[in-house]
mmCIF file of the N, C-alpha and C atoms, coordinates in Angstrom:
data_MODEL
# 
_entry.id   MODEL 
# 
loop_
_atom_site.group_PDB 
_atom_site.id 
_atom_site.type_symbol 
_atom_site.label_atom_id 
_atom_site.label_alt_id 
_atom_site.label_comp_id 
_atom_site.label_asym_id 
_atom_site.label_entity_id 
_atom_site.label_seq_id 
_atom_site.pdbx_PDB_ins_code 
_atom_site.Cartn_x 
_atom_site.Cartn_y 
_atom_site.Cartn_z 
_atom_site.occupancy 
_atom_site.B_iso_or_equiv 
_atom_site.pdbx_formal_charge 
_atom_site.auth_seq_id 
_atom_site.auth_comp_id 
_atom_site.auth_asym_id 
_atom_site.auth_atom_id 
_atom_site.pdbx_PDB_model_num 
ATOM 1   N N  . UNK A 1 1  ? 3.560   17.069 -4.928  1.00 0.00 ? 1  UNK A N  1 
ATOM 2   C CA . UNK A 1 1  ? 3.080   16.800 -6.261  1.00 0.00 ? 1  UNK A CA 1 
ATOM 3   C C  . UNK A 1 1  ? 3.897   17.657 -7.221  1.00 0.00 ? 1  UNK A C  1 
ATOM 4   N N  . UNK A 1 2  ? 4.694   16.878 -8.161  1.00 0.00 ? 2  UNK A N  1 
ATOM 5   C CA . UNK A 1 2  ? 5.803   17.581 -9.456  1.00 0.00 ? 2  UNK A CA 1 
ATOM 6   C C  . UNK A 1 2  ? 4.800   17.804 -10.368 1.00 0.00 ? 2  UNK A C  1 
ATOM 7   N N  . UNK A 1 3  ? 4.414   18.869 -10.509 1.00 0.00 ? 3  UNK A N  1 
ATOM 8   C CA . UNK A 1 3  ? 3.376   19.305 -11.792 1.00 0.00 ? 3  UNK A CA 1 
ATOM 9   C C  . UNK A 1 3  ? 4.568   19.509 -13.184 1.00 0.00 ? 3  UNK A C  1 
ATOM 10  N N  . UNK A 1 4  ? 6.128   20.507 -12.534 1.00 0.00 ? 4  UNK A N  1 
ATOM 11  C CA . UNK A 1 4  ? 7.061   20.184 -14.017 1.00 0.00 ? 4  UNK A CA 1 
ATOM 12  C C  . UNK A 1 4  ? 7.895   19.655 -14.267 1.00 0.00 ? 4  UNK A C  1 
ATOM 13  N N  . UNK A 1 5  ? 7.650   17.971 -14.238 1.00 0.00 ? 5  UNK A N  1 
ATOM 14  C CA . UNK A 1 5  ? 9.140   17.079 -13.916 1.00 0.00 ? 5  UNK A CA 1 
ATOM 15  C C  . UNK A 1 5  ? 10.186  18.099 -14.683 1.00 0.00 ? 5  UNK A C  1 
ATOM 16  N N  . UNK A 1 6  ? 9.863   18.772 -15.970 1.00 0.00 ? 6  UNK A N  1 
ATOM 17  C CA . UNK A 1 6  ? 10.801  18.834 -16.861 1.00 0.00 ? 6  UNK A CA 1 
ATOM 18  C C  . UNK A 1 6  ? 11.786  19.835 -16.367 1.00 0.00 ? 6  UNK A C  1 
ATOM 19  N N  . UNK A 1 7  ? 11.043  21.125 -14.883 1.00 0.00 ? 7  UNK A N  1 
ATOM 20  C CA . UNK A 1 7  ? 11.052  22.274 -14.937 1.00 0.00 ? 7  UNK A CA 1 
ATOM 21  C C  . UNK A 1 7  ? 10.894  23.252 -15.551 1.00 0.00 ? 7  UNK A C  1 
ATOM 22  N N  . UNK A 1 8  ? 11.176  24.379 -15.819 1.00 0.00 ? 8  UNK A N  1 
ATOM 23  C CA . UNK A 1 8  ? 11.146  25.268 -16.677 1.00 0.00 ? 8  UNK A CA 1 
ATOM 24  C C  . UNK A 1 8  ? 10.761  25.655 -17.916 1.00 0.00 ? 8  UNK A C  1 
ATOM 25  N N  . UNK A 1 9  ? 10.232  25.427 -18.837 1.00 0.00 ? 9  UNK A N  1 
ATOM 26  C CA . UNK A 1 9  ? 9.771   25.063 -20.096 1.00 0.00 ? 9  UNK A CA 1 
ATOM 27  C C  . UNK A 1 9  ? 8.952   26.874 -21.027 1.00 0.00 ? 9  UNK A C  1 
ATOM 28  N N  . UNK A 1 10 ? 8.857   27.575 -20.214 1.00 0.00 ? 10 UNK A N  1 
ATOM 29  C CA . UNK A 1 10 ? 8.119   28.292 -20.347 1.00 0.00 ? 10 UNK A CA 1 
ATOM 30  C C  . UNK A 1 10 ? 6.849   28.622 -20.019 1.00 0.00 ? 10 UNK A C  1 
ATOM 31  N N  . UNK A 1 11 ? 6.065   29.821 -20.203 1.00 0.00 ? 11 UNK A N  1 
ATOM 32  C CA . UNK A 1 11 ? 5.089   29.959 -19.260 1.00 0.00 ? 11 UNK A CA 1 
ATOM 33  C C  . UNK A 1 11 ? 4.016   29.762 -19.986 1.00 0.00 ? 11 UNK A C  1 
ATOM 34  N N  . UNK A 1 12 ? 4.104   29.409 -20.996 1.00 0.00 ? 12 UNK A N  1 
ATOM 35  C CA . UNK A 1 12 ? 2.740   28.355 -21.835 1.00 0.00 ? 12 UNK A CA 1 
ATOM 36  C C  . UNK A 1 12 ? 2.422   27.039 -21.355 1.00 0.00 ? 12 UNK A C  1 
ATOM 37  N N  . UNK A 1 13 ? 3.757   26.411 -20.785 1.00 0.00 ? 13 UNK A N  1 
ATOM 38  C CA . UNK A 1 13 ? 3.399   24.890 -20.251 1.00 0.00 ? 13 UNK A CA 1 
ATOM 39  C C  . UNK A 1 13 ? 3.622   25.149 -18.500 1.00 0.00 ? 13 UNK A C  1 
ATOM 40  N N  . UNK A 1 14 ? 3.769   25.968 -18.134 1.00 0.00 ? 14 UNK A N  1 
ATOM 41  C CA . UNK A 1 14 ? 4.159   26.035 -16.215 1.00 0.00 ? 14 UNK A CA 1 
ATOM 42  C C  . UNK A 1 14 ? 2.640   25.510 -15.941 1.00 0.00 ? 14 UNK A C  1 
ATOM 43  N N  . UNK A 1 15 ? 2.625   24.711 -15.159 1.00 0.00 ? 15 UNK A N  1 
ATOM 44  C CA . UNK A 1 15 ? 1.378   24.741 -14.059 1.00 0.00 ? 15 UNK A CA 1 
ATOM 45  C C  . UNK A 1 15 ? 1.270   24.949 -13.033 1.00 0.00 ? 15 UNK A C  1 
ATOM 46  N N  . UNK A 1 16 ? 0.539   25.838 -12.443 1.00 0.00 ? 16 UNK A N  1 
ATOM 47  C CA . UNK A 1 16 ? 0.543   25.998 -10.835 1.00 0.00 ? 16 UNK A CA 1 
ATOM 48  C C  . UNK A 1 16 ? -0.676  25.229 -10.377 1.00 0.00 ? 16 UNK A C  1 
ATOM 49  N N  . UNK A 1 17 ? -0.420  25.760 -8.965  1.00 0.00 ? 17 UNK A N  1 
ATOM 50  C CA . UNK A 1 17 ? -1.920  24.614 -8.209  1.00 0.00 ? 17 UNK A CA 1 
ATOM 51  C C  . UNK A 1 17 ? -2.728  25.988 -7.499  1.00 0.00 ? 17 UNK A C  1 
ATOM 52  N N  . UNK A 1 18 ? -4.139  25.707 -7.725  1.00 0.00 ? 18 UNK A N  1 
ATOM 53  C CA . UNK A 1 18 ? -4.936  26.877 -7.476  1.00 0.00 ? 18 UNK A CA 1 
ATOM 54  C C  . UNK A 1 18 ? -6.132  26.686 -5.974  1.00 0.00 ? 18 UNK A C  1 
ATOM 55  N N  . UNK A 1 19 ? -5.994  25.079 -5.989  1.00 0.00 ? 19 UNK A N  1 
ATOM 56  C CA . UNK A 1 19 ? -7.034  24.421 -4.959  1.00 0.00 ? 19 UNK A CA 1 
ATOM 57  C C  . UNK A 1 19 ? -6.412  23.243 -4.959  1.00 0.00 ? 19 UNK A C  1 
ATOM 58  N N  . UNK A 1 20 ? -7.461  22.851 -3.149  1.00 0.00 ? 20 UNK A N  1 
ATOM 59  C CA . UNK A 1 20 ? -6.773  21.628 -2.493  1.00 0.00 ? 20 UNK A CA 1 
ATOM 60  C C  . UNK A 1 20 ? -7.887  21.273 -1.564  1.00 0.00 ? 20 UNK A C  1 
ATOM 61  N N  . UNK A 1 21 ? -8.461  20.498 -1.827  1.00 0.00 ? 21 UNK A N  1 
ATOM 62  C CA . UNK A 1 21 ? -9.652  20.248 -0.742  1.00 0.00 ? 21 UNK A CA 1 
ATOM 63  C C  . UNK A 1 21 ? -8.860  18.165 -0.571  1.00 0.00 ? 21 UNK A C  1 
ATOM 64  N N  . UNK A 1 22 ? -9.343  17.925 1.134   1.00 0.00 ? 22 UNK A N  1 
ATOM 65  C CA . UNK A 1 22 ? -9.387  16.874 1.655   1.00 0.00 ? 22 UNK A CA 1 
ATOM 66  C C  . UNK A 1 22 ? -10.724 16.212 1.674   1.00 0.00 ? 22 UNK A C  1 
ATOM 67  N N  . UNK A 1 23 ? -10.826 15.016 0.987   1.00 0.00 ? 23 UNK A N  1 
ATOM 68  C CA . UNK A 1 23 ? -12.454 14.353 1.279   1.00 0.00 ? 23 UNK A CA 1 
ATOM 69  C C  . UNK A 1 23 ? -12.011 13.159 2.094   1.00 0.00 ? 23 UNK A C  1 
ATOM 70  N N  . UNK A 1 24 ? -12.119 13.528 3.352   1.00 0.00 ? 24 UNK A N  1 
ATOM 71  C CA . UNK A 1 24 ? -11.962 12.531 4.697   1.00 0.00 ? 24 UNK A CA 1 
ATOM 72  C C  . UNK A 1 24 ? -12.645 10.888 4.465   1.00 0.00 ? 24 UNK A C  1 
ATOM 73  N N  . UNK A 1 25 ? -14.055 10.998 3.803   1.00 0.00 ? 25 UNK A N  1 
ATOM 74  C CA . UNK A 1 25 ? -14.606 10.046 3.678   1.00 0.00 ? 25 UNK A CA 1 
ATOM 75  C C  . UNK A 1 25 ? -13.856 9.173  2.456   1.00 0.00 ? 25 UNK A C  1 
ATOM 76  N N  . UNK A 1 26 ? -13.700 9.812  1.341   1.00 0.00 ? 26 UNK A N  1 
ATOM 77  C CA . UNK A 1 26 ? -12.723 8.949  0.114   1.00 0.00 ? 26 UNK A CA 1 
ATOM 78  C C  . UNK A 1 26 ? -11.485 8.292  0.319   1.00 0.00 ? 26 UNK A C  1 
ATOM 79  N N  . UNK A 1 27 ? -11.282 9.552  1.506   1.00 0.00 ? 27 UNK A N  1 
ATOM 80  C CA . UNK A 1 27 ? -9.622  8.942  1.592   1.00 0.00 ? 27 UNK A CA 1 
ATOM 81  C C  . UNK A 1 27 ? -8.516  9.519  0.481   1.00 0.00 ? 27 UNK A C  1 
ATOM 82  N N  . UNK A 1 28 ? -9.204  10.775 -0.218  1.00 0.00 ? 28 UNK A N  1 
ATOM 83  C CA . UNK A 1 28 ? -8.160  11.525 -1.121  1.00 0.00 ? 28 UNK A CA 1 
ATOM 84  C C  . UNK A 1 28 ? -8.267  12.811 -1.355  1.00 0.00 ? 28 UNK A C  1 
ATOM 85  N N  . UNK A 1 29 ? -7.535  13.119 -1.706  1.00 0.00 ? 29 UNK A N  1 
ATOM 86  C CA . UNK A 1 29 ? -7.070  14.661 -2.181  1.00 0.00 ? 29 UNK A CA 1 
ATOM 87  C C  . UNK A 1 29 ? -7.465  15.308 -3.508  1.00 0.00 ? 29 UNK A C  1 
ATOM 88  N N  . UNK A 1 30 ? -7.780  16.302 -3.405  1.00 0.00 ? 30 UNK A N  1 
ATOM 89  C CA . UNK A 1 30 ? -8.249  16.673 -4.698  1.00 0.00 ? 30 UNK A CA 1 
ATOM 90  C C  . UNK A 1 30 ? -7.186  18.443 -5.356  1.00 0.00 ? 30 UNK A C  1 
ATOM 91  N N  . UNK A 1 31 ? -6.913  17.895 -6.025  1.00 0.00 ? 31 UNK A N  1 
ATOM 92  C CA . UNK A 1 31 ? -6.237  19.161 -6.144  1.00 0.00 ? 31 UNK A CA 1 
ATOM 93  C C  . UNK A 1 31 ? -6.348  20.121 -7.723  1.00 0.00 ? 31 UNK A C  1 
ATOM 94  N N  . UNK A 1 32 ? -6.374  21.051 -7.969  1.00 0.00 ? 32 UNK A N  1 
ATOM 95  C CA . UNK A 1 32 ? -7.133  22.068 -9.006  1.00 0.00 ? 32 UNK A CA 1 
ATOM 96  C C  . UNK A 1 32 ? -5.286  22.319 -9.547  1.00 0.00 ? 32 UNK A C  1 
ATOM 97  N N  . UNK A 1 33 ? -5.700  22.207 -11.118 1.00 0.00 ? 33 UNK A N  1 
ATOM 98  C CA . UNK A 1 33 ? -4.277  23.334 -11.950 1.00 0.00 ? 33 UNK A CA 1 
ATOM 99  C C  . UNK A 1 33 ? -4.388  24.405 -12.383 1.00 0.00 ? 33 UNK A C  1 
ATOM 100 N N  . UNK A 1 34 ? -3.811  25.058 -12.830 1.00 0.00 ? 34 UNK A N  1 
ATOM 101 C CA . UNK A 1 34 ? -3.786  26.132 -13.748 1.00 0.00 ? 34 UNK A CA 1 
ATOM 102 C C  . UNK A 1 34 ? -4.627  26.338 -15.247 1.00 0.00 ? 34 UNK A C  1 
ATOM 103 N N  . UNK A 1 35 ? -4.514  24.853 -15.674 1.00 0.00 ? 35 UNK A N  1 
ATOM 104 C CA . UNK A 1 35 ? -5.279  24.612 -16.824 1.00 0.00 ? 35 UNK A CA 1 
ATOM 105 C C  . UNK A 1 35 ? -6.688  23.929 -16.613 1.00 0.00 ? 35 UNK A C  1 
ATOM 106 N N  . UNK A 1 36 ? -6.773  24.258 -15.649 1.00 0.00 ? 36 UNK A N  1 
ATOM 107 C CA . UNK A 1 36 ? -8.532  23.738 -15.339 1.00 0.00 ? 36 UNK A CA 1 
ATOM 108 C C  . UNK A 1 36 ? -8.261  22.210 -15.113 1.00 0.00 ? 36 UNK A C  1 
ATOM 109 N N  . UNK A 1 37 ? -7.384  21.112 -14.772 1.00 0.00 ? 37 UNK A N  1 
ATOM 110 C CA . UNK A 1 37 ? -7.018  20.104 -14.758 1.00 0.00 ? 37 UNK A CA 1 
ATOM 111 C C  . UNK A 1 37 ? -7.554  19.528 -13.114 1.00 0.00 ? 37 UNK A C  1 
ATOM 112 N N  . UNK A 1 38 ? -8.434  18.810 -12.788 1.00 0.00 ? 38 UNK A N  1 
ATOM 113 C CA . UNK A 1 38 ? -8.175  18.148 -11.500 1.00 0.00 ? 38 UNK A CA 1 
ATOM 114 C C  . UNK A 1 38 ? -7.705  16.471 -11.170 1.00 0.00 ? 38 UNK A C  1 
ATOM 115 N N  . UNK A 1 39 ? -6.443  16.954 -10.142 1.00 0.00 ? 39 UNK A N  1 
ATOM 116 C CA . UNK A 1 39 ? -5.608  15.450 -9.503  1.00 0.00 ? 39 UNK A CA 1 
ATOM 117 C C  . UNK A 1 39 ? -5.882  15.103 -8.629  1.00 0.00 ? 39 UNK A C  1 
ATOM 118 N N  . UNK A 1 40 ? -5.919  14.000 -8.611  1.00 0.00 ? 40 UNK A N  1 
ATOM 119 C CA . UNK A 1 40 ? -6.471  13.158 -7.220  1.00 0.00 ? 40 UNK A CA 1 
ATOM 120 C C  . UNK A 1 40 ? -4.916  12.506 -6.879  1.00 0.00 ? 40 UNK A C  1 
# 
């Protein structure tokens, strides 16, 4: 998962990933950002 297509931009826009849980039954991924953001 490319959180900075752009790369580099500075550390006002960087996102990191903080969590990652598997829900077996959904069939997806859940994943936590830096900015409080969650991706499936």
């Amino acid at each position: 998962m490319n959180l900075n297509p752009d790369g580099w931009q500075g550390p006002n826009t960087w996102k990191m990933l903080y969590g990652m849980d598997i829900n077996y039954e959904k069939g997806v991924v859940l994943v936590a950002d830096s900015f409080g953001f969650l991706h499936l």
